[in-house]
C-alpha positions in Angstrom: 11.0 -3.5 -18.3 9.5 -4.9 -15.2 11.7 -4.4 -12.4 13.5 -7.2 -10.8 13.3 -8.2 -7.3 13.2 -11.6 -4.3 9.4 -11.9 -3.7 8.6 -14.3 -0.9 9.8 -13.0 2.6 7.1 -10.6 3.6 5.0 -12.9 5.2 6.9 -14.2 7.4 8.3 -10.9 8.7 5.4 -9.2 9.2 3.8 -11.8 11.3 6.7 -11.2 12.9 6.3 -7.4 13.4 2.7 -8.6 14.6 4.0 -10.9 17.2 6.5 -8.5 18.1 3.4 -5.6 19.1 1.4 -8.1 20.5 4.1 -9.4 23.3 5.2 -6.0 24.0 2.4 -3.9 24.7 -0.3 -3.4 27.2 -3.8 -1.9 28.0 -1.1 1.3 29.8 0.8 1.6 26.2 -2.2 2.1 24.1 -2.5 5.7 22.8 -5.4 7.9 24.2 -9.2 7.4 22.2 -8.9 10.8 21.2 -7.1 12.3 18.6 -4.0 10.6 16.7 -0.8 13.1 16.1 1.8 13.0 13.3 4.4 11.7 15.7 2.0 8.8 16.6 1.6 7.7 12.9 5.6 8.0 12.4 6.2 5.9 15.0 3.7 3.4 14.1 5.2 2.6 10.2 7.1 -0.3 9.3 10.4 0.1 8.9 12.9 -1.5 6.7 14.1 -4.1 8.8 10.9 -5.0 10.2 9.4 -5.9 7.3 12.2 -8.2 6.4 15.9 -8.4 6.0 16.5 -7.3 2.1 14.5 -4.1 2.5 16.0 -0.9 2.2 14.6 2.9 1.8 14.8 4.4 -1.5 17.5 7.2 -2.1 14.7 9.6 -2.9 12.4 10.2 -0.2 8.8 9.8 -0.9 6.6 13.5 -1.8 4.3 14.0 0.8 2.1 15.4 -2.0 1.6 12.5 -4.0 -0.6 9.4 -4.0 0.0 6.2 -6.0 -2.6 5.0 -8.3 -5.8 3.7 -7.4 -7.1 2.8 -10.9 -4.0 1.1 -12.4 -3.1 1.0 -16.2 -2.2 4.9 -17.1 -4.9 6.4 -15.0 -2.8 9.2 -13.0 -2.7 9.4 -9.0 -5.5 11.1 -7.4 -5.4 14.3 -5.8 -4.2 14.6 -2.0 -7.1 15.2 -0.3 -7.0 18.6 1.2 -6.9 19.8 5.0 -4.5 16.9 6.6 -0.4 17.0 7.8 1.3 13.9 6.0 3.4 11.2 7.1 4.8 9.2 4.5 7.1 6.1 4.3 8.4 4.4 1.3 10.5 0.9 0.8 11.7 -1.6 -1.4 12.7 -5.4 -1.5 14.5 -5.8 -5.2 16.3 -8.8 -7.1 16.4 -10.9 -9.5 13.2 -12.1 -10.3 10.8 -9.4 -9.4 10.3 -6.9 -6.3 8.3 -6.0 -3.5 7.2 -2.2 -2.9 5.5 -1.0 0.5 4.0 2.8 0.4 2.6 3.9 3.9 1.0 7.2 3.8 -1.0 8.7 7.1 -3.1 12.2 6.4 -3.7 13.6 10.2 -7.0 15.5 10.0 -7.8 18.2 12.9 -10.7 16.2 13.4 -13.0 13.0 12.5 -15.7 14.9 10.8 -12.6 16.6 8.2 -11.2 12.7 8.0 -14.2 11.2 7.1 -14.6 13.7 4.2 -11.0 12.8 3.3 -11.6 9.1 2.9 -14.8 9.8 1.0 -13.4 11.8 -1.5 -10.9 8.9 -2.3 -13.3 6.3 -2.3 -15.3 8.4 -4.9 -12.3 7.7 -7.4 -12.0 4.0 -6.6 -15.6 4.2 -7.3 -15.0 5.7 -10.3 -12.1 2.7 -11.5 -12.7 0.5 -14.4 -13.0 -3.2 -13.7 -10.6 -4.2 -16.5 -8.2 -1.9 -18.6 -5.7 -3.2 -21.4 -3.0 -0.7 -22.3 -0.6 -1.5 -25.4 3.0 -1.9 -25.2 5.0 1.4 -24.1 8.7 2.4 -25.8 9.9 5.7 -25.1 13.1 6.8 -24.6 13.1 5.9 -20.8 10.6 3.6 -20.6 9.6 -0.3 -22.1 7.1 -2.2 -21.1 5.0 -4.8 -22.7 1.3 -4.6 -23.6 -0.9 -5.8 -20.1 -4.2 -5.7 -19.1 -4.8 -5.0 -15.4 -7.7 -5.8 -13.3 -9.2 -3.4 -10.5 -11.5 -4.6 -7.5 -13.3 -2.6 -4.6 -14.2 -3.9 -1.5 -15.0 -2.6 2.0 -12.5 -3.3 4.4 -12.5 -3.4 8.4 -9.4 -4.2 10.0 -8.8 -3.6 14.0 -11.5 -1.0 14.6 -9.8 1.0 11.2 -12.8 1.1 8.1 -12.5 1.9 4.5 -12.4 -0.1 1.7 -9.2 -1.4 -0.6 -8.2 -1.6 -4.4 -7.1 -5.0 -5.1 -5.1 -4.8 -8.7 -3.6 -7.7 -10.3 -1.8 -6.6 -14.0 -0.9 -9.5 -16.2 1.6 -9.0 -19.2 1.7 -10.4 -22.6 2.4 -13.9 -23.2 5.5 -13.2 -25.1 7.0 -11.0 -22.1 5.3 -13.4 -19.0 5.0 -11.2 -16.2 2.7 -10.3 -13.2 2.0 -7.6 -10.6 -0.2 -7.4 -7.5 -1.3 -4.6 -5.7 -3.5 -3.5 -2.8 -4.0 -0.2 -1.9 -5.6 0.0 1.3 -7.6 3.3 2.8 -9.0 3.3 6.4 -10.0 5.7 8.9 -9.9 5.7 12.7 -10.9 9.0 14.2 -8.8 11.6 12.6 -6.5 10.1 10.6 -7.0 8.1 7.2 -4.4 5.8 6.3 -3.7 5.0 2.5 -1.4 2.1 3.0 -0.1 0.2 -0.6 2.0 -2.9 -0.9 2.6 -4.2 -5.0 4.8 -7.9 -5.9 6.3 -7.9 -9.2 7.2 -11.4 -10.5 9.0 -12.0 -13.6 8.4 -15.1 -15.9 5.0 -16.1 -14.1 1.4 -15.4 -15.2 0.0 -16.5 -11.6 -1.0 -14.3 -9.4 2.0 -13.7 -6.3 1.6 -16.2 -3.9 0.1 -15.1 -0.3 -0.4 -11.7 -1.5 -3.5 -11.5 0.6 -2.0 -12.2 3.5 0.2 -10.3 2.9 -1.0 -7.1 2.4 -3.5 -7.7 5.2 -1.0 -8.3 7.7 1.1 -5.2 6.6 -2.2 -3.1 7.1 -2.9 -4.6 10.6 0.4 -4.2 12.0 0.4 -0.5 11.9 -3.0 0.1 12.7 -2.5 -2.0 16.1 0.5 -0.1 17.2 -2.6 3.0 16.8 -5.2 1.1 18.5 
């Protein structure tokens, strides 16, 4: 089944986690052009309660070995690119009418030249994504979900100096089981680092797409990539 969750209050607190960078740092706080460290991208995630008050971690930490899907439907995750130290972060906003999922995954390169390889081999597979795949309903011992048919868009993406492109996804459920989900998964580069950063809404009993999930996702991209600079 779809899993149930309060969809609505990311907006507002990551403008606030934007507003909150912005008044507190200075052309003295910004990081060195040269090259970003693991600790840097640690410290520049979101955490729980800046994203909003109802988040929490999972009890399982996220692998640093695995990606989420780019493709959608039952296409698997793609292969960590090789060469780079991880940073991951993982949370969750869950109740009773959908849920809200934020993956923030940082692969710290030695150098540009070994980043830029990194990023290209990933947008090769969102190259590679069909625009439109249906999949039947799923019953399996652990699992039941109703028949859907999920949509998969590429576009280039620029945001604060950080390029790439993102995978905008919207899935769609069955009439009989009305249901929706929304997810971007965002990959950008700035020097040595690629960031793969991937926030999904889940909404029960709608067929719409979430509301401000746009802005949403854009503003949980630009918020760590400013704390970077």
């Amino acid at each position: 089944m779809l899993v149930t969750a309060r969809p609505s209050r990311v907006a507002v607190a990551a403008a606030f986690a934007l507003l909150a960078v912005a008044g507190c740092s200075s052309d003295d706080d910004k990081p060195d052009a040269g090259r970003i460290d693991v600790t840097t991208m640690r410290g520049a995630f979101l955490q729980a309660a800046e994203i909003g008050p109802t988040w929490t971690a999972p009890e399982t930490s996220a692998d640093p070995q695995q990606m989420v899907s780019f493709c959608g439907g039952t296409t698997p995750a793609p292969a960590l690119p090789p060469g780079a130290d991880t940073v991951v972060s993982s949370f969750a906003d869950e109740g009773e009418k959908g849920a809200q999922t934020l993956e923030q995954l940082a692969l710290v390169y030695p150098d540009e030249k070994a980043a830029k390889a990194g990023q290209s081999l990933l947008r090769a597979v969102g190259d590679g994504c069909a625009p439109t795949v249906s999949v039947p309903a799923t019953v399996t011992s652990d699992k039941s979900e109703p028949a859907y048919t999920e949509t998969v868009e590429v576009r280039d993406l620029d945001e604060g100096g950080w390029s790439g492109f993102v995978l905008v996804r919207h899935k769609s459920y069955e009439k009989t089981h009305p249901g929706t989900a929304d997810t971007a998964v965002a990959v950008v580069t700035s020097r040595n680092v690629v960031l793969v950063d991937t926030y999904a809404i889940y909404q029960l009993d709608k067929s719409d797409p979430a509301t401000g999930f746009e802005a949403d996702w854009k503003k949980l991209v630009g918020s760590v990539v400013q704390r970077v600079g």
